[in-house]
N, C-alpha and C positions, 0 to 999 in steps of 0.2 A: 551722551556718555561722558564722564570727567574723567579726567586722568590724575594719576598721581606723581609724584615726586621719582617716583622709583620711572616711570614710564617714558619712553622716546618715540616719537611718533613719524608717519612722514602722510601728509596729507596728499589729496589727487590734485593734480593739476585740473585746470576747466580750460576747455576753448570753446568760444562761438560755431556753432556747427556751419553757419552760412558762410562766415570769412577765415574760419580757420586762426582767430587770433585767441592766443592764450588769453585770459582775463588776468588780468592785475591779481595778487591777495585780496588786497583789500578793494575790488568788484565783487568777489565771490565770497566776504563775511561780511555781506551785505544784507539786508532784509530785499529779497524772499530768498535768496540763494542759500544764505550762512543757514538753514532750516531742513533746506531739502537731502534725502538719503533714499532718494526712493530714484530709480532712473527715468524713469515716466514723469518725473516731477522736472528731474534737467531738460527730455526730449519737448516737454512742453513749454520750457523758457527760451528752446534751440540751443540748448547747453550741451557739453560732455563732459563727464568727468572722464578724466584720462586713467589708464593703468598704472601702478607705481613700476617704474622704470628697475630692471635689474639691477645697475648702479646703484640706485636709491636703496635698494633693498641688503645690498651687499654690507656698502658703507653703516646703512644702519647694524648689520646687525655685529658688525665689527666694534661699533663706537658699542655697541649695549656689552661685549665683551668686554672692551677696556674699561666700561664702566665697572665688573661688574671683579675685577681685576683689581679694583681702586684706583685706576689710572683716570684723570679727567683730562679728555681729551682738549680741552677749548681755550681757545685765545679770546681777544679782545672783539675782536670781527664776528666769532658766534656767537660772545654775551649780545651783542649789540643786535644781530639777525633775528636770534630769539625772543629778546624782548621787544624786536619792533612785532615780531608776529605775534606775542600775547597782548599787545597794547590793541592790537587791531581788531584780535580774535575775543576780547573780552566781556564783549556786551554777553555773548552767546554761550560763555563758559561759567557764569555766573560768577567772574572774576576770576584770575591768574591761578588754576591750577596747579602750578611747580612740574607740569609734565618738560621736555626738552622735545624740539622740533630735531631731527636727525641734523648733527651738524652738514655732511657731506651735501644733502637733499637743498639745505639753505643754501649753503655757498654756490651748488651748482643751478638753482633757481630764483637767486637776485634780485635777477632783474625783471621777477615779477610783482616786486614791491615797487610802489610808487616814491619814486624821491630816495633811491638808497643807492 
């Protein structure tokens, strides 16, 4: 599915079901992972996608208000968050949609981009 300009998303987090360690971003928009949507597809890589978190869901739907307000929430730190995730995420999106990753969801999961 592509998104659009108008769109803000907030993706599932993955952890390893055997150690319990979150996957990096960029592990899981990875070939075969960046593919799969099916649960059966993650229980057989020993994958989870995780639930989106209350938090995640709040802040998003706050930020799609302010957007929607004409208020643009974002500093210098979200330009940067989000364009490391569509730089990552773009093999698989058939190039840079214009959708926004939820600011609140990137700022409070960082630290699961590699190198940020």
């Amino acid at each position: 599915m592509l998104h659009t300009s108008k769109d803000v998303i907030i993706p599932k987090p993955h952890r390893d079901k055997a150690t319990g360690r979150m996957l990096k971003f960029e592990e899981y928009l990875k070939l075969p992972i960046a593919l799969m949507y099916d649960s059966n597809h993650f229980n057989a890589q020993g994958l989870e996608a995780l639930a989106s978190e209350a938090e995640d869901i709040l802040d998003l739907a706050i930020e799609m208000l302010e957007r929607t307000e004409g208020r643009w929430p974002y500093d210098a730190e979200d330009e940067r968050l989000n364009e490391r995730w569509h730089e990552i995420s773009r093999p698989f999106t058939l190039g840079r949609t214009g959708c926004r990753v939820g600011r609140g969801f990137l700022r409070r999961h960082r630290h699961l981009f590699q190198g940020v």
